[in-house]
C-alpha positions in Angstrom: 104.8 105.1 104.5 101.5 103.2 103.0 98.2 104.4 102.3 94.8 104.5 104.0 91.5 104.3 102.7 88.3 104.5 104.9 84.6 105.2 103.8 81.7 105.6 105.7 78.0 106.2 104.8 74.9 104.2 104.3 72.9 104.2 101.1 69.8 105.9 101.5 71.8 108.2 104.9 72.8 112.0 104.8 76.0 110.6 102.4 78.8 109.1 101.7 82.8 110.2 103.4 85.9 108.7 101.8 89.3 109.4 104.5 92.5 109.1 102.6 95.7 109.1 104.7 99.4 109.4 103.6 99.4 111.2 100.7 102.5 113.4 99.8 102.3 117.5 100.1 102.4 119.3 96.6 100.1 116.8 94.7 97.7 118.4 92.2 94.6 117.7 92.3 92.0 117.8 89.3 88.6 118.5 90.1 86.8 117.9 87.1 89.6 114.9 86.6 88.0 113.7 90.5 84.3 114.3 89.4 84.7 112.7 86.2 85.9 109.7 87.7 82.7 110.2 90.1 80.0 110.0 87.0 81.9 107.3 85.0 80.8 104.8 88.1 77.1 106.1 87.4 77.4 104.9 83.7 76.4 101.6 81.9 73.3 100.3 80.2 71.2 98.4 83.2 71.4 100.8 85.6 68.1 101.3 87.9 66.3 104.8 88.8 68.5 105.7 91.8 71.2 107.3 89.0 68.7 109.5 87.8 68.2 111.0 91.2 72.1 111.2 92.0 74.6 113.5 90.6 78.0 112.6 92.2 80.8 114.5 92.8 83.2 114.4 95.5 83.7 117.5 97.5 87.3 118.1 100.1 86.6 119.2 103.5 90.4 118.5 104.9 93.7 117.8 103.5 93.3 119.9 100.2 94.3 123.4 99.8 93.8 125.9 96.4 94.1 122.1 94.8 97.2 121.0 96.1 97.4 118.1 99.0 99.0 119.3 102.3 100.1 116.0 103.4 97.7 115.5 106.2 94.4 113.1 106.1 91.8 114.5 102.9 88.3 113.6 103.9 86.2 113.8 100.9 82.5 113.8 100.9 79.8 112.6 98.2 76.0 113.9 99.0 73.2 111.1 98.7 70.5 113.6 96.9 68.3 110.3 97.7 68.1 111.2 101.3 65.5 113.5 101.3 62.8 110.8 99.9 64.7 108.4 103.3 65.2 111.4 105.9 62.6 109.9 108.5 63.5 105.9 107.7 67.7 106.7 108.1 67.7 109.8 110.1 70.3 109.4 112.6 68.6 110.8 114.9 65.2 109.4 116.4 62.2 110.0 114.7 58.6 110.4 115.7 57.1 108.8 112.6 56.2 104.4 112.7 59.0 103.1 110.6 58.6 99.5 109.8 61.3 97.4 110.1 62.5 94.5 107.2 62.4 91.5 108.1 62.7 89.7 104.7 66.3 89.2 103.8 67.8 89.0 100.2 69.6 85.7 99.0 73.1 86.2 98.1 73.5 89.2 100.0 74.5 90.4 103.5 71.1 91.0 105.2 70.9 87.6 106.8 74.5 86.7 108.0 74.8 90.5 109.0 72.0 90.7 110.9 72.8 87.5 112.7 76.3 88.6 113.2 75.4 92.1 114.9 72.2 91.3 116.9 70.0 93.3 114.1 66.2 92.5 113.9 66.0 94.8 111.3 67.9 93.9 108.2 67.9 97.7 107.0 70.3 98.2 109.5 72.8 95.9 107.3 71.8 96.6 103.7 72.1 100.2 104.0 76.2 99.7 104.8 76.4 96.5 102.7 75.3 98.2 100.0 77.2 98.9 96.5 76.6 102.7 96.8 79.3 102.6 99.3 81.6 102.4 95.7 81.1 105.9 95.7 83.3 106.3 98.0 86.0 104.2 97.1 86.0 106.1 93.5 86.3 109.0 95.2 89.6 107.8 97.5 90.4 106.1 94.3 90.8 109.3 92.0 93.4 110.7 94.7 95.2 107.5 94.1 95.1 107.8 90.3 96.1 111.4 90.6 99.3 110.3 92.5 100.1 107.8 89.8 99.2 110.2 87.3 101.7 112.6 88.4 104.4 109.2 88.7 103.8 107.9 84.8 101.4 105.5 86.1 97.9 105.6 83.5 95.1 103.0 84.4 92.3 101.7 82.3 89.5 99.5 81.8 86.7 97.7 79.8 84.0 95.1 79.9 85.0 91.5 78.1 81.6 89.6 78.9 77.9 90.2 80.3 75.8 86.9 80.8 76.9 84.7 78.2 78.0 87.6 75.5 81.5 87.7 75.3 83.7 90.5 73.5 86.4 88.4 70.5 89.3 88.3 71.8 92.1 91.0 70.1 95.1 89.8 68.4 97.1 92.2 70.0 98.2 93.6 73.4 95.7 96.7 73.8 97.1 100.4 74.3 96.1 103.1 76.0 94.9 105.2 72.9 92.7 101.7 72.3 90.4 102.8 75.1 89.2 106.4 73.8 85.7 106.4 73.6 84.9 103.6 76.1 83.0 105.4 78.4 80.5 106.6 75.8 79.6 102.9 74.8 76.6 102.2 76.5 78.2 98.6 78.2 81.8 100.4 78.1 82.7 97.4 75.7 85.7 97.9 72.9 83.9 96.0 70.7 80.8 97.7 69.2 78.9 94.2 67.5 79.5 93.0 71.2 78.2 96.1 72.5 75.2 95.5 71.2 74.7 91.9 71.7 75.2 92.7 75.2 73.1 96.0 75.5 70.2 93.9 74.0 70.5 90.7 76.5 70.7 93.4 79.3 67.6 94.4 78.0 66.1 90.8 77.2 66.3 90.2 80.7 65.1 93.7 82.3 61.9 92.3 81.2 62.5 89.1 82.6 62.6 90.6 86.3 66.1 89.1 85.7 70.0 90.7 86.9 73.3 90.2 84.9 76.9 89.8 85.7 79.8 89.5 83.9 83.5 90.5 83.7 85.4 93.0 83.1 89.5 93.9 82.8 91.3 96.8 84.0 95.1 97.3 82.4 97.7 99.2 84.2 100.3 101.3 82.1 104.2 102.7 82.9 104.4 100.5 86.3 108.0 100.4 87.1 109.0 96.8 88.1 110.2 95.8 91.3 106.6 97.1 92.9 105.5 94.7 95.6 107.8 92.0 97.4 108.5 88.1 97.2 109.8 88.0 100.7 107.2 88.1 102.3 103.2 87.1 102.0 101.6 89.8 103.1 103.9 92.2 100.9 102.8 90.3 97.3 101.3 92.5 94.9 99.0 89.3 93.5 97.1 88.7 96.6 97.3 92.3 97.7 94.8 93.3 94.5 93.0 90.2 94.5 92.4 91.2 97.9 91.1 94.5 96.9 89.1 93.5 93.9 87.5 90.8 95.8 86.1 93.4 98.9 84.3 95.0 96.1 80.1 94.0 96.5 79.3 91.2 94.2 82.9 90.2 92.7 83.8 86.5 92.9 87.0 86.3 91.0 89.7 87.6 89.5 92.5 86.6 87.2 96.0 88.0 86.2 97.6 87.7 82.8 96.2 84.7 80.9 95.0 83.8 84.5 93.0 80.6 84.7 93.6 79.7 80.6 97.3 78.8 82.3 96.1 76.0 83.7 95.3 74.2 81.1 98.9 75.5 78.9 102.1 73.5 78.8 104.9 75.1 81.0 107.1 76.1 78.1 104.2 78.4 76.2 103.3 80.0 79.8 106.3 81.9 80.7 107.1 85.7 79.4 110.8 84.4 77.7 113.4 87.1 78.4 115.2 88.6 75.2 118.8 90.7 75.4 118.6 94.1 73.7 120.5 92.7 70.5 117.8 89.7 70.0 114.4 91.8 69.9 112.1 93.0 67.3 110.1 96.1 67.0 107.1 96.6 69.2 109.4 94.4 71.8 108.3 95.7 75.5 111.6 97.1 77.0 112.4 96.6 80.3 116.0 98.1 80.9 118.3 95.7 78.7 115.4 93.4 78.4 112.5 92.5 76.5 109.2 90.5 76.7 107.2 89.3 73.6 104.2 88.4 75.7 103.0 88.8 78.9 101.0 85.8 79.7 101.8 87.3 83.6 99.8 89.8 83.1 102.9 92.2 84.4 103.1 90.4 88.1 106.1 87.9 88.6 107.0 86.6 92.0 104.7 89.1 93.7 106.2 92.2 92.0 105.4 94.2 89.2 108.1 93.0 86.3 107.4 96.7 84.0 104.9 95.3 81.8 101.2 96.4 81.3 99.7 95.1 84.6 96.3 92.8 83.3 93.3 92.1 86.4 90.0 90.6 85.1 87.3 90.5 87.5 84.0 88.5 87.8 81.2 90.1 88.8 77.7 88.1 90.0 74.2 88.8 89.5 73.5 91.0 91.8 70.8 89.8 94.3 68.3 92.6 94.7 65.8 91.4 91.7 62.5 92.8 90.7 61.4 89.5 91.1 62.1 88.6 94.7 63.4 85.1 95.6 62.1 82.9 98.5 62.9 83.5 101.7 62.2 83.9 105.2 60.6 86.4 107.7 62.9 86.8 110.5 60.3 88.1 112.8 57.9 85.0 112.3 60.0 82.1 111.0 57.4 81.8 107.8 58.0 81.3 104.5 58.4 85.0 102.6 59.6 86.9 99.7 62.6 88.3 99.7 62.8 92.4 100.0 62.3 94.3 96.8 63.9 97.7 96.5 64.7 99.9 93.4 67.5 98.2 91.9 70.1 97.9 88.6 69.8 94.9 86.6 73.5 95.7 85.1 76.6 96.6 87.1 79.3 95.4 85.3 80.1 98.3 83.6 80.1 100.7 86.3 82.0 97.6 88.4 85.2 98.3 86.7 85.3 101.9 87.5 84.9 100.9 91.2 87.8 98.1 89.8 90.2 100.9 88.7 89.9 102.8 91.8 90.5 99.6 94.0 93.4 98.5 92.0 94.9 102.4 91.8 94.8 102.3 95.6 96.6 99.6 96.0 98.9 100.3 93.9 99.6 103.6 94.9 100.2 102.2 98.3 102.9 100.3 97.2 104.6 102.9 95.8 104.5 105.2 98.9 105.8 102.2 100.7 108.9 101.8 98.2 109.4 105.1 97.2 108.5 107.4 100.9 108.7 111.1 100.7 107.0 113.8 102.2 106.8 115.9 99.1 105.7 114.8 95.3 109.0 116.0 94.1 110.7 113.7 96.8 108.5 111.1 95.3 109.7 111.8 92.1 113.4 112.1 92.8 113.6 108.8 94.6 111.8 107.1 91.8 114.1 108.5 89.6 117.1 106.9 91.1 115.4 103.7 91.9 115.2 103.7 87.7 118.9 104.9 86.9 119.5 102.2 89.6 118.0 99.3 87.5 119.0 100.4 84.3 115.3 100.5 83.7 113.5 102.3 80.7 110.2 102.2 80.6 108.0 101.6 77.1 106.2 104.6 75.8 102.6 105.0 77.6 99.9 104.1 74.8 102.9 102.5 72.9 
């Protein structure tokens, strides 16, 4: 048993429809939890005029019933309010109204290889799907997957460690849950309010210079039982499987577990999490069964599985590359020289990127846990987790502890 995720939509089109498959029957569902989840993606200082026009929210049309799941596909829908201003340019059906094609493609993003690869002569036809709004979606797919977790122990977070070349200090301790209250209401969702504001006013420093950011950002996993993923086979790895996912995201171009590329650089001995006995451990000691970790230079992820520490991704996100200040480029109808196409655009993602992060990373995760765990009910879920635990002798730390 695994889990599906397919969206479908265009940007500026009627909206967006997230089709989640293999869900268990019985699982509550939170509205305002789902919704929430929805407007966090919309946050972050940077962000251009199409989030004043949206209002998301995620809507069930199948699969849900007086808030519980049935255990059949959910479709879930998310409006594009934007449409109206678009209806004749990405009405589905034919129009009778001139619409101009685009012929002008953007560096660094999918117009030109897209239109190349599916016979388009006009680019709109690829930017439209290409698009980041297509996130939406994915948050929206994502929040069933949280929910799952949720219900399972599982509590996922996340906040922004750099934008351009401001960087948030590094803490001198492993961060807990209760650490992240309040993120969402800093305006770069940074943990670090002199940072904050570093990086709010370089965001604005180069709004005026026609200029977009990137940066990174982490996402922290808490109450993972170990043992989730396989090292038997490739395609069963839990590493590659989220790098996988956070690298299909628009605009990411790497990611990192643990202490991540710092361990090349570190001597074999001071890279490993050393494994302590129950008698040989001091307080604040993460307990796995009759084990213990001091650090987690992993990043919770040994040999492809999840080993029941805090899992640790960091993502890198690119400047995205629809600017107010087009680059050169090329007309595809003429073969002339040409500026790239212009469109309303963010200058700042990062911070909504990790929301999109957490919902990518939730999904796969929660995945993995219908594979290992089956059932066609939440309590079965529950049951055959719990005996999977009493199995391993394994005893979870505390969430936020």
């Amino acid at each position: 048993m695994s889990l599906t995720l397919t969206t479908a939509g265009e940007s500026h089109g009627p909206g967006l429809t997230a089709i989640v498959e293999g869900l268990p029957a019985g699982l509550e569902l939170d509205r305002e939890a789902i919704n929430r989840d929805m407007a966090r993606r919309q946050l972050g200082h940077g962000r251009g005029g199409r989030m004043k026009i949206e209002k998301d929210a995620a809507e069930p049309t199948a699969g849900v019933r007086h808030g519980r799941t049935l255990g059949g596909p959910i479709a879930l829908q998310v409006a594009n309010r934007d449409y109206a201003n678009w209806e004749e340019r990405m009405n589905p059906w034919p129009v009778e109204a001139d619409v101009p094609p685009v012929h002008m493609p953007r560096p660094g993003h999918a117009d030109l290889v897209g239109a190349w690869k599916y016979g388009h002569d006009d680019v709109r036809n690829v930017l439209e799907r290409a698009s980041a709004r297509e996130t939406a979606a994915r948050v929206a797919g994502g929040a069933l997957a949280k929910a799952f977790l949720s219900a399972l122990g599982v509590e996922i977070r996340s906040h922004v460690t750099q934008i351009g070349p401001v960087t948030a200090p590094q803490r001198d301790r492993p961060l807990v849950v209760a650490d992240f209250e309040g993120v969402d209401e800093d305006p770069v969702r940074c943990l670090d309010a002199e940072a904050s504001k570093a990086m709010v006013a370089h965001i604005t420093a180069e709004r005026k210079n026609n200029e977009s950011i990137g940066g990174t950002y982490e996402v922290v996993v808490y109450g993972l039982a170990p043992g989730i993923g396989s090292h038997v086979s490739w395609t069963e790895r839990l590493d590659g499987r989220l790098a996988q996912a956070i690298c299909s995201i628009q605009a990411h171009k790497g990611v990192e577990f643990g202490d991540g590329f710092d361990l090349a650089a570190t001597p074999g001995s001071q890279a490993q999490d050393e494994i302590f006995g129950v008698e040989d451990v001091a307080d604040g000691d993460e307990r796995t069964g009759a084990v213990r970790r001091r650090t987690n230079h992993a990043g919770g992820l040994e040999g492809g599985m999840t080993n029941g520490q805090p899992l640790v991704v960091r993502a890198v996100v690119k400047p995205i590359p629809t600017i107010t200040k087009p680059l050169r480029s090329v007309d595809l109808a003429t073969g002339e020289p040409a500026k790239a196409l212009r469109e309303r655009t963010d200058n700042c993602v990062v911070p909504a990127a990790g929301v999109v992060g957490e919902a990518m990373i939730a999904f796969v995760l929660a995945s993995a846990y219908r594979e290992k765990f089956g059932g066609d009910h939440i309590d079965d879920v529950r049951a055959a987790l719990a005996a999977y635990q009493e199995r391993i002798g394994w005893v979870g730390a505390p969430i936020g502890a």
